[in-house]
N, C-alpha and C positions, 0 to 999 in steps of 0.2 A: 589524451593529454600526455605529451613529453614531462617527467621531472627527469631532469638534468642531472647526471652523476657526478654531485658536486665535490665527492672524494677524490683525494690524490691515488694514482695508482695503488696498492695493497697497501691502504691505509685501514688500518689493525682498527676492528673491532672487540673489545673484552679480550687482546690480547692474539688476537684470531688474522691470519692476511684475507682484502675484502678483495674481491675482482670481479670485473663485472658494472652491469649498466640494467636497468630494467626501465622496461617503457610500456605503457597501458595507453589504453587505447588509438586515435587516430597521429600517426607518425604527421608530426608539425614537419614542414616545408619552407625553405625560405623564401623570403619575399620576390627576389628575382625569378624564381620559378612563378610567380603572378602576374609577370608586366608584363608578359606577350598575348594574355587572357584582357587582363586590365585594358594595354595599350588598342586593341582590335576594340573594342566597342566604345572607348572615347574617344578614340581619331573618327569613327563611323560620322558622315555630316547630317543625318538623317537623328541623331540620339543627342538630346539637346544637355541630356542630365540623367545619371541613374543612382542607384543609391540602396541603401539598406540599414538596417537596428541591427546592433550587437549588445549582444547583455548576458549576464548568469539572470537565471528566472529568479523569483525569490522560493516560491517553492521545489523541492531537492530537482537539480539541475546541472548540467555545465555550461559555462561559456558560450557563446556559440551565434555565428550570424543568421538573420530571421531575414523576412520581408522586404527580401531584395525587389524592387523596383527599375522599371526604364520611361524616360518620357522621350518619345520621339517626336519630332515636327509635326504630325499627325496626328498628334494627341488634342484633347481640348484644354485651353489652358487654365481653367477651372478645373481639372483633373488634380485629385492630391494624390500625395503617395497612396496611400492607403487602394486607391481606383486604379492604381495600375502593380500591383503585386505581382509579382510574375507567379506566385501558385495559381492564382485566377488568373490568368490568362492578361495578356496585353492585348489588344486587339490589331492595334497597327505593326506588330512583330508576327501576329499568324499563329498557331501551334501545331501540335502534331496527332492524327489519331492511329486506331485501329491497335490490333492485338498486341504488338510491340511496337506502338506509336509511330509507325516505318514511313505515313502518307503524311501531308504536308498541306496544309491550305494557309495561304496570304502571300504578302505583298514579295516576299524576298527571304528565300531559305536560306541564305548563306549569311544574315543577317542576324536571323533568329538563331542558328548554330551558335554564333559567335557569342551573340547574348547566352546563351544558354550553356556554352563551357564555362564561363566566367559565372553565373549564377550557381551550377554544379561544384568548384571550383570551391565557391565562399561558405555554399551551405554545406560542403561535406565536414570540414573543420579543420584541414590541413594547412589554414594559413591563419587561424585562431589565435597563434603567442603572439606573429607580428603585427597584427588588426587590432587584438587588443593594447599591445606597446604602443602603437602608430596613434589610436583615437581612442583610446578608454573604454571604460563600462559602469553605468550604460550612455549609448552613443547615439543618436539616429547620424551619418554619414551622408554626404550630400555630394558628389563628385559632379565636374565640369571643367571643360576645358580650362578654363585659365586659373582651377585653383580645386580645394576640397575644404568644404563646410562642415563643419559637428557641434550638434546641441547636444542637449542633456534629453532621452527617451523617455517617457511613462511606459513602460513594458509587465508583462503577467506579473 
């Protein structure tokens, strides 16, 4: 989490000049560094919808987006978020195994990449100030081509 150093240049503390910036944990990103991640698995014609929960836990926590989801043409459309999480696996994206997950089984690996910067991307936390400015907390998020959806999440 960035806090902002919202002092002016050596703006005196107890008389003291302050200088200086401190930042703790994942350095926030802005949002244009997102769109070319974002943009690559919504133009995809094969990914009808993907989506994910963002929320502080209520037990000690930070911020932070969870259960990112993709539903592709492929999918059943009985399938809810929850059935297609990308921690469990999608099944019509394919995943990856072996020692450093290096081998590749399904439909289309450059597909799955694409899905998987952008899941990497959301769950690391480096676009967390503007996810949470853009749709609150807590959120379930709903993207699709000609618009994005958010409700209110039951989360831990």
């Amino acid at each position: 989490m960035h806090f902002p150093d919202a002092r002016a240049p050596y703006t005196p503390f107890l008389g003291l000049p302050v200088e200086g910036a401190a930042e703790y944990g994942t350095r926030q990103r802005p949002v244009e560094e997102l769109r070319p991640l974002f943009e690559a698995v919504l133009h995809d014609p094969t990914i009808i919808e993907f989506g994910w929960q963002q929320y502080t836990p209520y037990d000690p926590g930070s911020f932070g987006v969870r259960y990112i989801w993709v539903r592709t043409a492929e999918e059943p459309p009985a399938a809810t978020a929850r059935d297609l999480w990308l921690m469990d696996g999608c099944p019509s994206l394919g995943d990856t195994y072996g020692p450093n997950r290096e081998h590749y089984r399904g439909p289309d690996r450059d597909r799955f990449e694409r899905v998987m910067a952008l899941h990497r991307a959301l769950e690391e936390g480096g676009f967390n100030d503007v996810l949470r400015q853009a749709f609150g907390d807590p959120t379930a998020v709903t993207v699709r081509r000609d618009g994005i959806r958010v409700a209110p999440c039951d989360h831990d």
